[in-house]
C-alpha positions as CSV (number, residue, x, y, z in Angstrom):
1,X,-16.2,13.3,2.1
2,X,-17.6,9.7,2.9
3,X,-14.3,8.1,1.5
4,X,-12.0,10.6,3.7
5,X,-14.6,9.2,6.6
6,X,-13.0,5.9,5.7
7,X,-9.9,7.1,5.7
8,X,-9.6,8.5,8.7
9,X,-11.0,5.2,10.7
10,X,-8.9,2.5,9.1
11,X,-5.8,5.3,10.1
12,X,-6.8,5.4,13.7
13,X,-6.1,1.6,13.8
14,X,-3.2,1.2,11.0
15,X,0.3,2.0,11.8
16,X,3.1,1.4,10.3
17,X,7.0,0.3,11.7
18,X,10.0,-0.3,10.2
19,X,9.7,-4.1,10.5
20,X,6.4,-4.0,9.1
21,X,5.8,-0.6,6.9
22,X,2.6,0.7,6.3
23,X,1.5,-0.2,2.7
24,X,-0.6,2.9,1.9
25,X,-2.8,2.9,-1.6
26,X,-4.1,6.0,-3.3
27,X,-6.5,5.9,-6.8
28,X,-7.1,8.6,-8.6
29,X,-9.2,9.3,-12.0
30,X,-6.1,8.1,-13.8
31,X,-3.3,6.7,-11.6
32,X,-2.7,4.1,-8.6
33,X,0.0,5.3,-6.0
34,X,1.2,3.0,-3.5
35,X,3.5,3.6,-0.9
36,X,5.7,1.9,2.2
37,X,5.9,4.2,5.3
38,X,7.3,3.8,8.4
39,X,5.1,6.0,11.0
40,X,7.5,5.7,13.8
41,X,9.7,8.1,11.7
42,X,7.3,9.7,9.6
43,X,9.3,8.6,6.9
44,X,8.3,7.2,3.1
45,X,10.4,4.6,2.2
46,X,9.6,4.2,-1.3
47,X,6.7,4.8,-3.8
48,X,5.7,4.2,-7.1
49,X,2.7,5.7,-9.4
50,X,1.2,3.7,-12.4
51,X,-1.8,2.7,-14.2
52,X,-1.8,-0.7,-14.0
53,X,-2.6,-2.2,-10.9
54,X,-0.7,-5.6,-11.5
55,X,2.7,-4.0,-12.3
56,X,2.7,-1.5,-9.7
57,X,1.9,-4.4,-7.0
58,X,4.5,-6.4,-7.8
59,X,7.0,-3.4,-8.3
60,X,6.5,-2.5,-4.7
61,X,6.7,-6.1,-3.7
62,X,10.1,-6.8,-5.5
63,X,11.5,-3.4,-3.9
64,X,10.1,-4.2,-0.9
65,X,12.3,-7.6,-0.7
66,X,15.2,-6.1,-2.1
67,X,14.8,-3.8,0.8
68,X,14.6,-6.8,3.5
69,X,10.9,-6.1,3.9
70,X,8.7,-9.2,3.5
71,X,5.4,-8.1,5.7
72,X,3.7,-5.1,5.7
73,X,-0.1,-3.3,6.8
74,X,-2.3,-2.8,4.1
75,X,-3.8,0.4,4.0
76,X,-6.6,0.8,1.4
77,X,-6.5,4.7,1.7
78,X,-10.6,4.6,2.6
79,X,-11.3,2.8,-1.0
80,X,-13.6,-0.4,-1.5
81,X,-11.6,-3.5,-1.0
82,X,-12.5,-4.1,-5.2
83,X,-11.3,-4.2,-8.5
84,X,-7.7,-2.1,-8.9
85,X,-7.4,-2.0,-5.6
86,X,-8.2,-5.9,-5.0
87,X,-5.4,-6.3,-8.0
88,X,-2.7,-4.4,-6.4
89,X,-2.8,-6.1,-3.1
90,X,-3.1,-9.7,-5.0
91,X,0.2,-8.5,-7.4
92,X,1.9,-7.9,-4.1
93,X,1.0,-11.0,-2.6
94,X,1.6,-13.2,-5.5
95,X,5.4,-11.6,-5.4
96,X,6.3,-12.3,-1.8
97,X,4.7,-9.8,0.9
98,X,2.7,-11.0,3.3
99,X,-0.6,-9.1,5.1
């Protein structure tokens, strides 16, 4: 409940575009999901789904500049700003994107 609460704050001020995607992070018990949305079109423009937080940052960076996309807005999902998801977002700026 308190981390949908979260959630649903940092959404009301996060939006993403095509120039600069929405870079939107979900953690389960066993998995980190990351994804790049453009809200304009409501439209997913690629994901990815791993365990290891380091690896899945800078898969979505290096797709992410294959793609022409080099800045995006970080969306934590309503998570603490620590450990996995502190490592995905350094991963994916250590590889290029920029938020």
């Amino acid at each position: 409940m308190n981390r949908i609460r979260r959630h649903n704050r940092i959404r009301a001020k996060v939006s993403g575009t095509a120039e600069r995607p929405r870079f939107c992070v979900y953690k389960s018990n066993r998995y980190l999901e990351a994804q790049l949305i453009d809200d304009t079109k409501g439209k997913t423009l690629f994901s990815g789904k791993m365990d290891d937080a380091a690896k899945l940052g800078k898969d979505i960076a290096t797709r992410a500049k294959a793609a022409g996309i080099t800045k995006v807005v970080f969306d934590r999902g309503g998570f603490r700003y620590t450990g996995q998801v502190a490592a995905l977002a350094a991963a994916a700026r250590e590889s290029g994107l920029e938020f």
